[in-house]
C-alpha positions as CSV (number, residue, x, y, z in Angstrom):
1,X,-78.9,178.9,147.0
2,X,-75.3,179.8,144.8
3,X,-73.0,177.3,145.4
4,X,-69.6,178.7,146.9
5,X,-66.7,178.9,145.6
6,X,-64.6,177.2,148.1
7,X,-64.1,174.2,146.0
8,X,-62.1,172.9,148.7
9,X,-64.7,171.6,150.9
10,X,-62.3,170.2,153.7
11,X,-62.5,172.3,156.4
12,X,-66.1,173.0,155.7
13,X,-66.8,169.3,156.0
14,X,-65.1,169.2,159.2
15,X,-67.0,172.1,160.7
16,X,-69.0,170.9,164.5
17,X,-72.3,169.7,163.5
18,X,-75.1,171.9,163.9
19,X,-76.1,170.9,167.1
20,X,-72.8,171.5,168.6
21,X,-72.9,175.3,167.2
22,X,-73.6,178.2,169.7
23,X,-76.8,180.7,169.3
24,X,-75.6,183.4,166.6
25,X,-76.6,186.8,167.2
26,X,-76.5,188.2,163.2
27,X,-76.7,192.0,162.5
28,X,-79.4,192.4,159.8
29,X,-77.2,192.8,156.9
30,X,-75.9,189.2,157.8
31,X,-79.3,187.4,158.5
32,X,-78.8,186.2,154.9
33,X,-76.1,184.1,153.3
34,X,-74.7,187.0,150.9
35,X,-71.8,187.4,148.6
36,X,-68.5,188.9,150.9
37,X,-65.0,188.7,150.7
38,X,-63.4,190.7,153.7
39,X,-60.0,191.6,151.8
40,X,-63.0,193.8,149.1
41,X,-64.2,195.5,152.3
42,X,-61.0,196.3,154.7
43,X,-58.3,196.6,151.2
44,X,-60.1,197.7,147.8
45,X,-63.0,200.1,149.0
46,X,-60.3,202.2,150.9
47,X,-58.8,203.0,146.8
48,X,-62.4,203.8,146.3
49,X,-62.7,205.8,148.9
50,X,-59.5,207.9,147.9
51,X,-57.5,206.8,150.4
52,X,-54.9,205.4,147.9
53,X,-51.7,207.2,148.6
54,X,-52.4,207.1,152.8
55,X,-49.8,204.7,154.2
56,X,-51.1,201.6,155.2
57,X,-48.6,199.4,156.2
58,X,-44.8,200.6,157.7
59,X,-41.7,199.1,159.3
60,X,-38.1,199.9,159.9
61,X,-37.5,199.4,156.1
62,X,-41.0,199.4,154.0
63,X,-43.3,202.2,153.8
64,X,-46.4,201.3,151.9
65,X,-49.5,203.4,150.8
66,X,-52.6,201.7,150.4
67,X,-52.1,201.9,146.7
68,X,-49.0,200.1,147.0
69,X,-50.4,197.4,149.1
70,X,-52.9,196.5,146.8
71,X,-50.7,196.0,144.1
72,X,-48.7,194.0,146.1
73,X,-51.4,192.0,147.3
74,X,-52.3,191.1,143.7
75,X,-49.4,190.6,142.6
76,X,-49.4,187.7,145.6
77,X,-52.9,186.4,144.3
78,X,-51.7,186.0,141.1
79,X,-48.5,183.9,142.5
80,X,-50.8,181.8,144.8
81,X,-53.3,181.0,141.7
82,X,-50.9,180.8,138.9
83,X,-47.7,179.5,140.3
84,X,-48.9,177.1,142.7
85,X,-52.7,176.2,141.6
86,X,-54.0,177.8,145.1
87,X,-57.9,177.0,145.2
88,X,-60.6,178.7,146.9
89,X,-61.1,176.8,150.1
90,X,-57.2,175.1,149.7
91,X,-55.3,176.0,153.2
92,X,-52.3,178.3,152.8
93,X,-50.2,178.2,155.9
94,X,-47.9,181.4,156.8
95,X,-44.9,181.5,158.8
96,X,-42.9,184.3,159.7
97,X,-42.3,187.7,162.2
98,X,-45.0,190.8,161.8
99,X,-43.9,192.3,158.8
100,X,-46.3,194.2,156.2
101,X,-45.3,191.5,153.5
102,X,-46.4,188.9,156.2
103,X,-49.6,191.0,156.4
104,X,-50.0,191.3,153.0
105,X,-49.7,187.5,152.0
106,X,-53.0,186.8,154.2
107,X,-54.7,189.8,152.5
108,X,-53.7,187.9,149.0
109,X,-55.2,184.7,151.0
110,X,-58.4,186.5,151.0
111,X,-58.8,187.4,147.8
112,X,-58.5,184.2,146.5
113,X,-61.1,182.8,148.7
114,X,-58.3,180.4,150.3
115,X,-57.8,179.7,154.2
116,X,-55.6,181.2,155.9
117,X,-53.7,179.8,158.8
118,X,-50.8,181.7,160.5
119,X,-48.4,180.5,162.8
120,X,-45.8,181.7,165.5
121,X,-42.7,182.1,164.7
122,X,-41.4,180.8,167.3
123,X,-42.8,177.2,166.8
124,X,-40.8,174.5,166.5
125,X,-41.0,171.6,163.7
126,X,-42.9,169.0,166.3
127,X,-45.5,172.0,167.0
128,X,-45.7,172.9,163.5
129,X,-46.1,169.2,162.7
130,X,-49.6,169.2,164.5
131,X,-50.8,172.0,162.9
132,X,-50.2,170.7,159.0
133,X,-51.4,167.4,160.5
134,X,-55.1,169.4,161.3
135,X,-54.9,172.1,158.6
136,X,-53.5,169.9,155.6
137,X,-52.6,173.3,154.1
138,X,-51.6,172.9,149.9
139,X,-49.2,175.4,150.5
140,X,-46.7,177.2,153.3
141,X,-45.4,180.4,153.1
142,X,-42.3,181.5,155.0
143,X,-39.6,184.4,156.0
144,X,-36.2,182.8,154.9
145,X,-35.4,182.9,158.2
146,X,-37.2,180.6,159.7
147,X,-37.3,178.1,157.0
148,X,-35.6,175.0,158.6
149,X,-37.9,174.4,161.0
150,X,-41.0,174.2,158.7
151,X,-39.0,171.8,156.4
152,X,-38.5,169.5,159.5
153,X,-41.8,169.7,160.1
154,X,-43.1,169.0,156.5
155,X,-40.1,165.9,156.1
156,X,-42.0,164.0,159.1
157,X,-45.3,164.6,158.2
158,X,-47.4,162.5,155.5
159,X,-49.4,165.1,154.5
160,X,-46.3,166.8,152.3
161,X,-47.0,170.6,151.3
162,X,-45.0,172.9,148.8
163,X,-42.8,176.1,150.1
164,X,-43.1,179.3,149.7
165,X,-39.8,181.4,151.0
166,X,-40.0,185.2,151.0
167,X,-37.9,188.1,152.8
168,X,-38.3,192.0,153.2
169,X,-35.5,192.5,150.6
170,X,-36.5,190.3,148.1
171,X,-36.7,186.3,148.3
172,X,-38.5,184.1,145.7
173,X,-41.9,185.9,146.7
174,X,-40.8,189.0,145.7
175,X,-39.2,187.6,142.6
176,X,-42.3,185.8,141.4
177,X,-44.5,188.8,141.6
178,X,-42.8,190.9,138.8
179,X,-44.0,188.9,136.4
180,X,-47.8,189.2,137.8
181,X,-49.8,192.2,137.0
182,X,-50.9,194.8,140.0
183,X,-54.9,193.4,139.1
184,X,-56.8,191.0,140.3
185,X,-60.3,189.8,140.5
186,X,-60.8,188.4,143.9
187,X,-63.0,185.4,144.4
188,X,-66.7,185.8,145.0
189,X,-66.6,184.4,148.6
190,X,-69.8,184.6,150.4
191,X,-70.5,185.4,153.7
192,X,-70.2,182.0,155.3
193,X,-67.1,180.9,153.1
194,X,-64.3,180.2,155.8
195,X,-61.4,183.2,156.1
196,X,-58.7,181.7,158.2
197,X,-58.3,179.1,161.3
198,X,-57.0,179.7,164.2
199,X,-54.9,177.7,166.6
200,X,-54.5,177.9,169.9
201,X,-53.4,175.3,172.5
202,X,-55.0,176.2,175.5
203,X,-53.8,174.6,178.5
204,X,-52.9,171.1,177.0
205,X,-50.9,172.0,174.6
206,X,-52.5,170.2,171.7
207,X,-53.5,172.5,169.3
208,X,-57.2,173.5,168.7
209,X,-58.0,175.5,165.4
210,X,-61.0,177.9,165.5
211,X,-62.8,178.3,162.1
212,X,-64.1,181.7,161.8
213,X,-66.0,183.2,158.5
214,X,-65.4,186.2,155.9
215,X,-68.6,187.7,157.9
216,X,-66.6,186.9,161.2
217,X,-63.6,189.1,159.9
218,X,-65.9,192.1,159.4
219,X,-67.8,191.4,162.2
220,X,-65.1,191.9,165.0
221,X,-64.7,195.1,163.2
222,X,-68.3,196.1,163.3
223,X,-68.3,195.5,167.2
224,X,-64.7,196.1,168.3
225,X,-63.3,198.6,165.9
226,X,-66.7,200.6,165.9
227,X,-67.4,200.7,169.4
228,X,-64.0,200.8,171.3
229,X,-61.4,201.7,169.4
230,X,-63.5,204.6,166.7
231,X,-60.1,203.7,163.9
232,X,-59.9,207.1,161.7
233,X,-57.1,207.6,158.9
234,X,-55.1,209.9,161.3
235,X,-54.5,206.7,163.6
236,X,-51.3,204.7,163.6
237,X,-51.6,201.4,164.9
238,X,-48.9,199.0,167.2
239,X,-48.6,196.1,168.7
240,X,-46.3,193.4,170.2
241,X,-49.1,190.8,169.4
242,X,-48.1,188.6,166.8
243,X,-50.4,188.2,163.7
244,X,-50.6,184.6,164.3
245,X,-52.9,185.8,167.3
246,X,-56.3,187.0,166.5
247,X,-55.1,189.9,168.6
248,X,-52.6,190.7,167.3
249,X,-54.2,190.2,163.6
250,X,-57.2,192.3,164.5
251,X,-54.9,195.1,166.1
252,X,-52.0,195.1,163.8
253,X,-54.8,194.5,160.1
254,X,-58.4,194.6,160.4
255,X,-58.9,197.5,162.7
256,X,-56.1,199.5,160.5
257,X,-57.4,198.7,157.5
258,X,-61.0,198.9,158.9
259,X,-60.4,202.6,159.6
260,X,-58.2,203.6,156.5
261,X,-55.3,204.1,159.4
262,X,-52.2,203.1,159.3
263,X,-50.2,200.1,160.5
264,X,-46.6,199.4,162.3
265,X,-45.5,195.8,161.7
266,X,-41.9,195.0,162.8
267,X,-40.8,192.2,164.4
268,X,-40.6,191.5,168.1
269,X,-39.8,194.5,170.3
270,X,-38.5,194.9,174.1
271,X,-40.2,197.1,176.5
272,X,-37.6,199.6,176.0
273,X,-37.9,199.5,172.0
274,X,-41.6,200.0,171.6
275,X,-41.2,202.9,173.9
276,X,-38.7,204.2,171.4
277,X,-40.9,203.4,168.6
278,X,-44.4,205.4,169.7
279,X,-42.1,208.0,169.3
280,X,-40.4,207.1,165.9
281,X,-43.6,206.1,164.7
282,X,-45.9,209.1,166.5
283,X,-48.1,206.0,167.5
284,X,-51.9,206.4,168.9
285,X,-53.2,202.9,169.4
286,X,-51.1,200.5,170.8
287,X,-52.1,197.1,171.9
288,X,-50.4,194.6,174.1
289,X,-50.5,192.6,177.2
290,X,-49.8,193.9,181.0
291,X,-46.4,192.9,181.8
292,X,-45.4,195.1,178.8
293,X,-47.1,198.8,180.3
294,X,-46.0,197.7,183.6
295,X,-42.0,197.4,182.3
296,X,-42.6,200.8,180.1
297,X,-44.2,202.1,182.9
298,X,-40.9,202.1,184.5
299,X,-39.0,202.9,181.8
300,X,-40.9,206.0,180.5
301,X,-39.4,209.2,182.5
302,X,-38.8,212.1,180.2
303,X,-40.6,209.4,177.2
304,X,-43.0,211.3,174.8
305,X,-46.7,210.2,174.6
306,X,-48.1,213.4,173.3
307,X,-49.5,210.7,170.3
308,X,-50.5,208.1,172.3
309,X,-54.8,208.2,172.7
310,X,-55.4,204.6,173.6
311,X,-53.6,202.0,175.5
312,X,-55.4,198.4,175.0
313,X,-54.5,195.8,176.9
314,X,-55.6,192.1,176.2
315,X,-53.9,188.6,177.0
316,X,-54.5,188.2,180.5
317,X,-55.8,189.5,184.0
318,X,-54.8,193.2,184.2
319,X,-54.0,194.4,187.9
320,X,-54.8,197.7,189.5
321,X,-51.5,198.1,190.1
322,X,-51.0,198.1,186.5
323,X,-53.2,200.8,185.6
324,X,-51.9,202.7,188.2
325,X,-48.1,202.9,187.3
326,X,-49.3,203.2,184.0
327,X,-51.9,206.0,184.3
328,X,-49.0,208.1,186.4
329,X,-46.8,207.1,183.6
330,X,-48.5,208.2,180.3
331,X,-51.4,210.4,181.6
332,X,-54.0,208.0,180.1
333,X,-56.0,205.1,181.9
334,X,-55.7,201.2,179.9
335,X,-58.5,200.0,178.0
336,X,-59.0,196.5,179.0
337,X,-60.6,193.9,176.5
338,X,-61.5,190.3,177.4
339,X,-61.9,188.4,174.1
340,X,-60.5,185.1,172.9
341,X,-59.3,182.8,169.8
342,X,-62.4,181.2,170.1
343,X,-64.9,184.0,169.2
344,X,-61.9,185.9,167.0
345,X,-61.4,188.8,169.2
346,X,-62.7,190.9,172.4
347,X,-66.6,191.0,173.5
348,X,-66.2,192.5,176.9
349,X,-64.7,196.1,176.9
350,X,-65.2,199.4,178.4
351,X,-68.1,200.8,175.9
352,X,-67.8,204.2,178.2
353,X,-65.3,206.3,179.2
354,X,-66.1,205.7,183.2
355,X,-66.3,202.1,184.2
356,X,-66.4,200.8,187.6
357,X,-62.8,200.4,188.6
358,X,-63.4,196.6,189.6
359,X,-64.8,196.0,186.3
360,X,-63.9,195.6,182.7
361,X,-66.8,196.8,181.1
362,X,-69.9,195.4,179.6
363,X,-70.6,193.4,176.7
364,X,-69.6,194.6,173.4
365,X,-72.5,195.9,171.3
366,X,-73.8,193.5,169.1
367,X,-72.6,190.5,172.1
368,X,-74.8,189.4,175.0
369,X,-73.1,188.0,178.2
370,X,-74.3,185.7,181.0
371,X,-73.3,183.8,183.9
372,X,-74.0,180.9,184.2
373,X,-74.2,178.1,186.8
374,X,-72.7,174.1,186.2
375,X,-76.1,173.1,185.3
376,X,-76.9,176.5,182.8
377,X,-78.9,178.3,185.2
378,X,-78.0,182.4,185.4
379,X,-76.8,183.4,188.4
380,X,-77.5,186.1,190.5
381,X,-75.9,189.5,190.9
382,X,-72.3,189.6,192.1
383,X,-72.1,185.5,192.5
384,X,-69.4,183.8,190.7
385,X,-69.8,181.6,187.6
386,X,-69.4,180.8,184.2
387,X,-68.5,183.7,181.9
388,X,-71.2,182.9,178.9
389,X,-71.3,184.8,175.9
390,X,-72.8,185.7,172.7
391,X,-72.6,187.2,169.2
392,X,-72.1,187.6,166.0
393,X,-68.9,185.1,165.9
394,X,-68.6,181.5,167.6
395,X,-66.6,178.9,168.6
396,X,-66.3,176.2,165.6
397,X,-63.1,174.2,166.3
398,X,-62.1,171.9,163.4
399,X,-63.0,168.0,164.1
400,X,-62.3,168.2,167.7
401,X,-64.2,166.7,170.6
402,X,-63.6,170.0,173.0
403,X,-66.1,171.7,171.2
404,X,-68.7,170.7,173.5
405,X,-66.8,172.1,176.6
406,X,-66.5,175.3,174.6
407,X,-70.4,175.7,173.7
408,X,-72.9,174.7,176.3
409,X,-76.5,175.6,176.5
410,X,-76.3,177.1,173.6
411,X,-73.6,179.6,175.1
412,X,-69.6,180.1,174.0
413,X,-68.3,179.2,177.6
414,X,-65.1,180.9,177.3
415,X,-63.6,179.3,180.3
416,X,-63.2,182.6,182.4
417,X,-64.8,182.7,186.5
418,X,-66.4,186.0,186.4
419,X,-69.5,187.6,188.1
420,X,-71.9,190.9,187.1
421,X,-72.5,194.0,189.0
422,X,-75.9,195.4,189.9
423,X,-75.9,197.4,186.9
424,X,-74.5,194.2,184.2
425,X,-70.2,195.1,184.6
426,X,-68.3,192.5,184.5
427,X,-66.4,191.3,186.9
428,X,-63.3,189.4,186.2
429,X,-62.0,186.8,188.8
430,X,-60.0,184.1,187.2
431,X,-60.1,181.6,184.7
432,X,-62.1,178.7,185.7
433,X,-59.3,176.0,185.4
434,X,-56.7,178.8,187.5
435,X,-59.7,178.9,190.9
436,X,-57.6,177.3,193.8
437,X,-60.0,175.2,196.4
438,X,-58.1,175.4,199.4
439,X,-59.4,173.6,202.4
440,X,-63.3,174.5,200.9
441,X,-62.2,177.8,200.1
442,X,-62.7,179.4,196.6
443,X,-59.3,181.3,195.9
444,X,-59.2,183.9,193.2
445,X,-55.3,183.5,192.2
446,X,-55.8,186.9,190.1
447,X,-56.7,188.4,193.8
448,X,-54.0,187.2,195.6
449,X,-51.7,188.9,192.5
450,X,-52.9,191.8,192.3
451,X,-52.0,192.2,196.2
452,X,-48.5,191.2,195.7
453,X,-48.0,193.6,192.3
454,X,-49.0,196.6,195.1
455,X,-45.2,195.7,197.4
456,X,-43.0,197.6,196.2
457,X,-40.5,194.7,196.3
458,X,-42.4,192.3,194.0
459,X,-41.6,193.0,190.1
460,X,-43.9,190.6,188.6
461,X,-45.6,187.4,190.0
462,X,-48.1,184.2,189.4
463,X,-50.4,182.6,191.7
464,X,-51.6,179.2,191.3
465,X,-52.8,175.8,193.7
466,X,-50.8,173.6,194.2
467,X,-51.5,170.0,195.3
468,X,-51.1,169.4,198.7
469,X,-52.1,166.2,201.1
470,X,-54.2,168.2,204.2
471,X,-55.8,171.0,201.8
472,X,-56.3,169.7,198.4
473,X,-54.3,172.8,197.5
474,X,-52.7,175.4,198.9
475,X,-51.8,178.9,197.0
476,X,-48.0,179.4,195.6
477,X,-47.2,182.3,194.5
478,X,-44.0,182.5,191.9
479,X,-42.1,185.7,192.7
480,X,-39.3,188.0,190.2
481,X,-38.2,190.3,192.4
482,X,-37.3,193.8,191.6
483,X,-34.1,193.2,193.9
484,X,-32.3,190.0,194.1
485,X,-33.4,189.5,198.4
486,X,-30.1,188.6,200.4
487,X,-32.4,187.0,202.8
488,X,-34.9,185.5,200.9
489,X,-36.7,183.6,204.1
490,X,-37.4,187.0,205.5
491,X,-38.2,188.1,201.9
492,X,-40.9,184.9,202.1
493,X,-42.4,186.3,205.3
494,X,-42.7,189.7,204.5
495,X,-44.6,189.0,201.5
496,X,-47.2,186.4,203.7
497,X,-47.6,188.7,205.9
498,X,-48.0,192.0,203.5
499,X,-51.1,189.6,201.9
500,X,-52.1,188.5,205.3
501,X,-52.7,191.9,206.4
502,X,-54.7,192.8,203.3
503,X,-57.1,189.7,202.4
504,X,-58.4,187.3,204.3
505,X,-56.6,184.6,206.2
506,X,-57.1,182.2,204.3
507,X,-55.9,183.4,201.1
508,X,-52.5,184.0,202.1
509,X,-49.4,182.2,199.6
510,X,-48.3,179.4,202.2
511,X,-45.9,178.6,199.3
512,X,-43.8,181.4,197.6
513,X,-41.0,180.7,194.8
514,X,-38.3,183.0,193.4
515,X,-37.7,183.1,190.1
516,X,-35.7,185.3,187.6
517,X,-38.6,185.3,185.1
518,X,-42.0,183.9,184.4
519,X,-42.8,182.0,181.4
520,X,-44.6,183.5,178.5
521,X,-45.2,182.9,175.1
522,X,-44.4,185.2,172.2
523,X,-47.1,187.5,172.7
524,X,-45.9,188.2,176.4
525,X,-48.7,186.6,177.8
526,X,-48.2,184.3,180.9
527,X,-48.4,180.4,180.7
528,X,-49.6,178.7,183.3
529,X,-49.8,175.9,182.9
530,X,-45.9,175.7,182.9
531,X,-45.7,176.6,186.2
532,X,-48.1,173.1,186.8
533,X,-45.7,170.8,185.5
């Protein structure tokens, strides 16, 4: 067998054992071990392909053509390799907002057959600390901006890394790569050398990273990009997802790049400015979580989405209500994936253009889904269970004992309470670790939300269970209001008894909270597990 390049065997010596590793369903052309480096297939085949002066990457201030990005991009290799003795399998971590020269430093990753490992912007130097703790990256890469906090970070941790600073107007990036030529030979990876880690924390708030492959990186293309999202050059791509978030990273560069279209990567955006930008930008994919169509939704009279062909929403639960405001809104339904960190991106999607309105699809081609009982059996139609899933990418988390709650019975067990349909939708209830038991009772909290999204007084809202002495728990639902109430008691009771009259008894909120906003983390996506603490 030829010996990869990945020099660096760290991360590949801290892979799960092979007993701990799911069932792999492999397309044919990855049955084999065979040489692949994902930055050849998504970057330099588009130039051969002709597609040199399309625009690949754009923001408020760049405008790249895929020429121009893969200059850049070697330029960076050349940096990585020359400047700062990079090796194939070393970990380069990257810090800063989406930006294409953020995007195109993990492009230059990949062609030197390095690891990539992006991170929020919005961590701090204790969270950061963790990460280079795992990762041990050789290098870290970072906007200007955000500098300090990564320099904390590195100070208090043994395992002391070089810095890399760069900016969109320059920086010592930028000032490096002039005196690298716009060549270079990119490492002769193979399909089962490691492309990136990424970290998520879950619940717990201890980071977990999720080792995924080169073959992984095309994979989720193969499945995702070729049977959901059909990317052609004419498409222009957006998303509030950051790239540190396999979400984000497939929606905002692989499916782009995948499809010779072209990307939008700015910074952070409000409801109000991504409206703005589909127009700016003549957007037609746009990816991001359900609290952002709901606020647009309300935002968009007399807004143009003549572009606009697909709305894909991701991140969490996505209520009826939703859809609703944002079908009336834009004239097109949401496209609702179900995917996670874990297994890189989505495997549950609508695969046809009428689903069951309860539903969110089937399994991706090329995935297989089942539900499971607490003992691996399948369950029958329509009861609820494990959401179990297979495919062409896994769950590997580095050196980290939760890797047997993730993969069971030779299954991904992605942690989501879900049920099938007569004819194999999925049906999405909760996650697993969100199901309230109230006095016996098995509480969907995602139910009892999406009644309280349809009152016309309730802005946005979180149910959870709460402990309590006589029930075990009892549902609480956190409220934001669209109206500050003057009377909020009788603002209390009229919600009870508007989900009172709709579900059963028991599932009524005997505990309701208002609040001025829910907590979410830099993707928009709710957390939990704050309101827990």
């Amino acid at each position: 067998m030829n010996k990869s390049p990945q020099v660096d065997r760290y991360i590949h010596d801290r892979l799960p054992p092979n007993d701990q590793w799911p069932e792999l369903i492999l397309p044919n052309h990855f049955q084999q071990r065979i040489p692949l480096n994902c930055a050849n297939l998504l970057l330099d085949r588009r130039l051969e392909e002709g597609l040199g002066s399309k625009t690949a990457f754009v923001s408020k201030c760049i405008s790249w053509s895929y020429s121009e990005l893969y200059e850049r991009t070697c330029r960076m290799a050349h940096v990585l390799t020359n400047d700062f003795g990079v090796q194939p399998g070393n970990r380069v971590l990257i810090r800063g907002p989406n930006s294409p020269t953020l995007a195109a430093i993990w492009i230059a990753i990949q062609k030197i057959g390095a690891i990539a490992v992006t991170t929020m912007s919005l961590l701090r130097s204790r969270e950061l600390a963790k990460i280079i703790e795992k990762a041990k990256p050789i290098l870290a890469v970072c906007d200007c901006s955000i500098v300090d906090e990564l320099r904390k970070s590195i100070q208090a941790n043994p395992h002391a890394c070089e810095i890399l600073t760069y900016d969109e107007s320059g920086g010592e990036l930028e000032n490096r790569m002039i005196h690298h030529p716009e060549a270079f030979e990119n490492c002769s990876t193979f399909s089962d050398d490691i492309s990136l880690i990424g970290f998520t924390s879950g619940t717990t708030g201890e980071p977990k990273g999720t080792i995924h492959f080169h073959r992984d990186v095309m994979s989720v293309c193969e499945t995702v990009a070729e049977h959901i999202i059909h990317p052609v050059p004419n498409d222009i791509f957006i998303s509030t997802a950051p790239l540190a978030f396999t979400f984000g990273l497939g929606g905002l560069v692989l499916f782009p790049l995948y499809g010779g279209s072209t990307s939008v990567l700015n910074g952070r955006y409000s409801p109000e400015e991504l409206l703005d930008a589909f127009e700016k930008y003549k957007a037609t994919i746009c990816f991001t979580v359900p609290t952002f169509y709901q606020k647009m939704a309300r935002l968009a009279e007399k807004k143009n989405f003549a572009n606009l062909r697909m709305s894909i929403s991701s991140g969490e639960a996505l209520a009826q209500s939703v859809k609703t405001e944002w079908l009336h809104a834009s004239g097109q339904g949401l496209t609702e994936l179900l995917g996670s960190t874990e297994m890189l991106h989505a495997f549950i999607g609508p695969t046809e253009e009428q689903i069951p309105p309860e539903t969110i699809g089937k399994a991706i081609p090329g995935y297989r889904v089942a539900i499971l009982g607490n003992e691996g059996e399948h369950l029958p139609t329509n009861e609820i269970g494990h959401l179990a899933v297979k495919g062409p990418t896994a769950c590997r988390y580095l050196e980290d004992s939760r890797q047997k709650d993730y993969v069971q019975f030779g299954w991904n067990i992605t942690g989501d309470a879900c049920s099938l349909d007569k004819n194999g939708y999925v049906i999405y209830h909760t996650r697993v670790d969100d199901m309230i038991i109230s006095s016996g009772y098995n509480i969907s909290g995602i139910e009892v939300e999406n009644v309280l999204l349809e009152n016309p007084k309730v802005s946005e809202c979180a149910v959870i269970g709460t402990r309590d002495p006589e029930r075990g728990q009892v549902v609480t639902a956190y409220i934001v209001p669209k109206d500050q109430p003057k009377d909020e008691t009788g603002y209390i009771e009229d919600l009870q008894s508007f989900v009172r009259s709709r579900l059963a008894p028991y599932k009524y909120p005997r505990k309701i909270k208002i609040l001025t906003d829910l907590p979410r983390n830099e993707s928009g996506k709710l957390q939990r597990f704050r309101l827990k603490e």
